[in-house]
N, C-alpha and C positions, 0 to 999 in steps of 0.2 A: 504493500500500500504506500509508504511513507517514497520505495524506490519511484513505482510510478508517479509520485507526486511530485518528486523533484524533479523526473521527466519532462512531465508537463510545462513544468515551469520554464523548461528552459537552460536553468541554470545563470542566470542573467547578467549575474556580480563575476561570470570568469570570461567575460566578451565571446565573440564567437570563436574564436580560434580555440580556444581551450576547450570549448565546448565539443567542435569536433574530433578533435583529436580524444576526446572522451567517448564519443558516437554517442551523443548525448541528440545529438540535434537532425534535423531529417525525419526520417522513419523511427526512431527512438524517442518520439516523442509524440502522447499522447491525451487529445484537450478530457478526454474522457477522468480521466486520474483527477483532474480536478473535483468529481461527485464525492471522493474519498474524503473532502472537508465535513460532508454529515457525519463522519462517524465523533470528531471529535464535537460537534454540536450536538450528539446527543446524548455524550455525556457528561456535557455544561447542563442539556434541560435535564438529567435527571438527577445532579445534583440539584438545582436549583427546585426542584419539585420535592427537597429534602431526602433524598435515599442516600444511602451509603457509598464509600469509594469505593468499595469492592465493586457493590453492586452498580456504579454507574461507570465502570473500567470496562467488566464483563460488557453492560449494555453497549460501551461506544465499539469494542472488540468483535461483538457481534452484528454490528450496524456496517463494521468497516466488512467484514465479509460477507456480509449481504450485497454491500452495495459491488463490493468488486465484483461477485460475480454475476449480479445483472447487468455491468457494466461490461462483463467480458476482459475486465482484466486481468483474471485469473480463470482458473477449471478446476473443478472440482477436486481435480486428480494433484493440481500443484498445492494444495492444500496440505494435503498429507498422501501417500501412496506404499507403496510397498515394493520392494524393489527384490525380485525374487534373486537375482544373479546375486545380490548380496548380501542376502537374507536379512534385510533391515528395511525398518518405515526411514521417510526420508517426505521432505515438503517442508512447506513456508512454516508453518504449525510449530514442526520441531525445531527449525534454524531460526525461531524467535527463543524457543528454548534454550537451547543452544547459547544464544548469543546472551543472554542474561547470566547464565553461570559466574561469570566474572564478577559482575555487580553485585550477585545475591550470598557470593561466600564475602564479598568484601565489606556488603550490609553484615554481617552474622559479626564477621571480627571488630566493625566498629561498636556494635551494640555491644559484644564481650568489653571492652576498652571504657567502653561509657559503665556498662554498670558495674566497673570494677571502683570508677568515679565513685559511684552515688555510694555503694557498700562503703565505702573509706568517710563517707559523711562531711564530703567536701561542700555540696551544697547546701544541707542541713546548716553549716556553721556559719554559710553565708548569709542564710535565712534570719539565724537567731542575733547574730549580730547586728538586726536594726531591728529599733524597737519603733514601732508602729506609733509614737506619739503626734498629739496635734501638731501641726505647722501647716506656711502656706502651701495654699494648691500649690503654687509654682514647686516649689521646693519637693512636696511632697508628688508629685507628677514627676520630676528628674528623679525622683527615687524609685519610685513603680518601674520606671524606665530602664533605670540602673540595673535593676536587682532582675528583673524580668528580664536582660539582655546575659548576664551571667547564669543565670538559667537556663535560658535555650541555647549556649555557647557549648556550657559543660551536660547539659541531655543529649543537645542533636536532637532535638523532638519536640514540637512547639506543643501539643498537646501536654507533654510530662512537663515542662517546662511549667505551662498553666494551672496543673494541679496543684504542683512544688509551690508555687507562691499566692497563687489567690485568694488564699483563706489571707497571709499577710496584708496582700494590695486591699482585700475588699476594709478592714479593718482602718487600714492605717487611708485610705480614700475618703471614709467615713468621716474618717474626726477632721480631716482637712478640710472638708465640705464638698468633696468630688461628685458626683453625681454616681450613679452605678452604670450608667450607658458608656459615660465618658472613660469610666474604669476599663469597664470590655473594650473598649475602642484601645484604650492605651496598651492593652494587655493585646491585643489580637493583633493590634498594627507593629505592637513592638517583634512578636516572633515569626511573624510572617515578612521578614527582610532579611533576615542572616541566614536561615538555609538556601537562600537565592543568592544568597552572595559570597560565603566564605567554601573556602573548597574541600571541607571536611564531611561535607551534609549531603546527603541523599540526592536531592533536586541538581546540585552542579556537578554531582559524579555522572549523574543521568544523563544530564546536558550534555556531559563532556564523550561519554559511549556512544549519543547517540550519531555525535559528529564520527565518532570512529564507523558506523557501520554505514555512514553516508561519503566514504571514501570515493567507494567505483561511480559514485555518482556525482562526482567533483564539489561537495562538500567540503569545504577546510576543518581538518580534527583541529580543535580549540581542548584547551587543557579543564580540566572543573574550574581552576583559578581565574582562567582566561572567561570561561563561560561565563562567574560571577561579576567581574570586573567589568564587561559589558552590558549588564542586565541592568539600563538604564531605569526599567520600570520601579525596579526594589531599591534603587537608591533614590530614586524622586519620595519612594514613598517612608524612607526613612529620613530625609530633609525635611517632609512633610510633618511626621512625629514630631520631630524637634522644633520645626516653628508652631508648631501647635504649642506646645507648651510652654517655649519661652515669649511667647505674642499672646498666649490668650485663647489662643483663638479658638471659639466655639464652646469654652467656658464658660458656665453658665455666671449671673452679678451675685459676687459673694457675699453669703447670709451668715447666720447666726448658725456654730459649729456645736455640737455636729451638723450636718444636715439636717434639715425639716424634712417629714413625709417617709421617710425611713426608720426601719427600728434600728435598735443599737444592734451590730452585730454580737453574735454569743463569742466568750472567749475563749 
């Protein structure tokens, strides 16, 4: 799917000459491959309709071979087959399998590595060393910030990262007068920028294989580091975080602390 799509395209950013000496261009190149965009728009809609990532990975996985083979840009047979002379299945199926192995032992030893982290109680001590007393938003916003970026550093996991501190953030947001929207916003925006950028995280190892299996199709391999340092999007939106909080901005006019309209959290 992803080969035919780079097809289609062209390849645009390597001029023609590189293109054909890729035999990228001519007959190698088909507007059909362009349909294989449904597969990841359906499973933007079915996140977005609240289902899980498994379940909306499967759903786009199953959409993209739908659509290839109405499209004719695959057969049934290149899916998966069997190859009697050598006595093995063989098809696109397994050579995505295949091609993951790398990533999925190197996921395994980074989780070994991280939760050898958290057993040693390195985050814990990070945790306890702030004490969640009143001060201002501002102040206390660069500490939600803080503390929630050492978090998702040393997990690698923006989810573990949010369990690890949120009982703190909700607490210590409270007596500042934070609102609870603005809390989730600090906390979601804070750990959804560093596995997009640093090259130890899941997302730019990904990034970085995926440029490697997009070789034969004149693709530049970009390294995870190289991946992150590009990914304009996660840095706009970490300059974003930071002027939010040093500006204000979206902060609600500050009242009488704790907040009004909330109970006290338990402690």
């Amino acid at each position: 799917a992803g080969g035919g799509l780079a097809g289609a395209a062209g390849v645009p950013a390597g001029a023609g000459g590189e293109a054909a000496q890729l035999g990228l261009a001519g007959t190698g190149s088909n507007p059909a491959a362009f349909a294989m965009l449904l597969a990841p728009l359906a499973t933007f809609v079915v996140l977005w309709r609240g289902k899980g990532l498994v379940e909306s990975l499967f759903t786009g996985v199953a959409a993209a071979v739908a659509v290839a083979l109405a499209c004719g840009l695959v057969s049934p047979g290149d899916l998966i087959h069997i190859d009697a002379a050598a006595f093995r299945a063989e098809g696109l199926i397994l050579d995505g399998m295949e091609g993951a192995v790398g990533i999925v032992v190197f996921t395994i030893l980074l989780m070994g590595i991280v939760g050898a982290v958290q057993e040693a109680g390195i985050l814990d001590r990070v945790v306890r060393g702030w004490r969640p007393d009143a001060e201002a938003p501002r102040r206390a916003e660069l500490r939600i910030f803080g503390i929630t970026s050492v978090a998702v550093i040393v997990t690698t996991h923006s989810v573990m990262a949010i369990l690890a501190v949120g009982d703190l953030v909700r607490r210590a947001g409270h007596r500042a007068g934070i609102g609870r929207f603005r809390r989730a916003n600090l906390l979601d925006m804070t750990v959804c920028t560093y596995p997009f950028l640093l090259p130890f995280f899941i997302p730019t190892i990904l990034a970085s294989s995926a440029t490697a299996a997009g070789e034969a199709y004149g693709v530049p391999r970009v390294s995870a580091l190289e991946a992150g340092l590009a990914n304009p999007y996660s840095w706009a939106l970490l300059g974003v975080t930071l002027a939010a909080i040093f500006t204000g901005l979206g902060r609600p006019e500050p009242g009488p602390y704790p907040q009004q309209n909330e109970p006290e959290p338990h402690p």
